[in-house]
N, C-alpha and C positions, 0 to 999 in steps of 0.2 A: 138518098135521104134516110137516115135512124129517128127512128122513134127516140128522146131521150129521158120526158120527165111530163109529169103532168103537175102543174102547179095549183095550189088551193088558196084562194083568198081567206082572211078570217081575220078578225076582229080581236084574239087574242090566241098570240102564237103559241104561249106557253102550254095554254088548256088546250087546243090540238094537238098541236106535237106528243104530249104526254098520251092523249087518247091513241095516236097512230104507234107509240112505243110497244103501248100496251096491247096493242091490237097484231102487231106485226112481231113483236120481240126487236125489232132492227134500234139500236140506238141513233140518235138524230146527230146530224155533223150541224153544229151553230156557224153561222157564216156572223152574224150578226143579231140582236136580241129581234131583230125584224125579220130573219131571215133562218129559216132551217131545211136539212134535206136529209130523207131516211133513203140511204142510198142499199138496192140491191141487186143482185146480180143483173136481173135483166131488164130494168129502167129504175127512175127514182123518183121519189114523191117528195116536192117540193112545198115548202110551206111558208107564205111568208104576210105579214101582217099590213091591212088594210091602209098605210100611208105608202106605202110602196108602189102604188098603184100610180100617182101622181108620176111616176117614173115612168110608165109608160102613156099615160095622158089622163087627164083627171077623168073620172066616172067610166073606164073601161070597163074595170069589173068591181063586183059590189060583194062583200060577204054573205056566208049565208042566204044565198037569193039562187040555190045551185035548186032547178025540180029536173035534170033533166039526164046526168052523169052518175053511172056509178062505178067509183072506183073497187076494182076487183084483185083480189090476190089467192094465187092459186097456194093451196097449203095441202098438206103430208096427209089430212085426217080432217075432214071438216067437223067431224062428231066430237072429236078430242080437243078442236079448238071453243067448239060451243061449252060443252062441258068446263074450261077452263076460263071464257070469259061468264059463264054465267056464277062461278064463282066469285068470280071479281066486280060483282053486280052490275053485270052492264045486261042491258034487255035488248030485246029483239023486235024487227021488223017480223023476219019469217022463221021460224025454227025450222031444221038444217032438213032440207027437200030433196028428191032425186028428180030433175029438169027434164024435159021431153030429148035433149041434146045431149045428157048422160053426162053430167056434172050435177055431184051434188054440193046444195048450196044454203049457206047459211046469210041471212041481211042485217044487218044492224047501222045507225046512223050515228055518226060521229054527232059533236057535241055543235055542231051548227047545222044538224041534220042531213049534210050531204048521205045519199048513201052508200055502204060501204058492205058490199060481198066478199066473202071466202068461199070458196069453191074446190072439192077434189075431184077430177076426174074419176067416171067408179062403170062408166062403159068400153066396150073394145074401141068404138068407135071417138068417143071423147078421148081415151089416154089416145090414140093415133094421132089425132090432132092436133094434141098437147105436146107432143112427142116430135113433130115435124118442123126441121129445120124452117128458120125465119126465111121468108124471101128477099132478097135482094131485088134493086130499084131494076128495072127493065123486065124482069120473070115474069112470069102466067102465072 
């Protein structure tokens, strides 16, 4: 089994998708005005608008009702991406921290408040793990 995407419910595709554009640099593949996906190298962030839902059975998932997930994207420079969205007036949950696990980390909540981590590795022990081939299904 692969990992492949993790999907976001939301109420209006356009103002997400544009936040995660901006957030991630990745432009968005439109499948549909309902439907988008910021695809990168090593999975993709799915996005697709709160009538879609009814597709997989009415009231599964709900927008905006996320307190429990945060989507994470590891980047080159955590400091140089804060610097760069706080230009772009986006505010923050936690300004950019070094973690007990040796990733430092910046928070901020997309525009239906999921929240949304950048993280660099900045320990020996964090790039190590960063750094470590994916396991395959039967492995230790």
């Amino acid at each position: 089994m692969n990992f492949v995407s993790l999907r976001v419910i939301t109420d209006d595709v356009a103002r997400l998708v544009a936040f995660y554009e901006q957030v991630t640099g990745v432009p968005a593949a439109w499948a549909t005005p309902e439907f988008a996906e910021l695809v990168t190298p090593v999975g993709t962030l799915a996005i697709a608008g709160s009538r879609t839902v009814a597709l997989f059975g009415e009231g599964t998932a709900r927008a905006a009702a996320n307190h429990t997930v945060i989507t994470e994207f590891r980047v080159g420079d955590v400091d140089a991406e804060h610097r760069r969205l706080a230009s772009l007036g986006r505010t923050f949950v936690q300004e950019p921290t070094t973690m007990p696990w040796g990733n430092r980390s910046l928070l901020l909540r997309d525009p239906d408040g999921n929240l949304v981590n950048l993280f660099t590795p900045v320990t020996e022990d964090a790039v190590r793990r960063q750094e470590r081939p994916a396991r395959h299904a039967g492995s230790v």
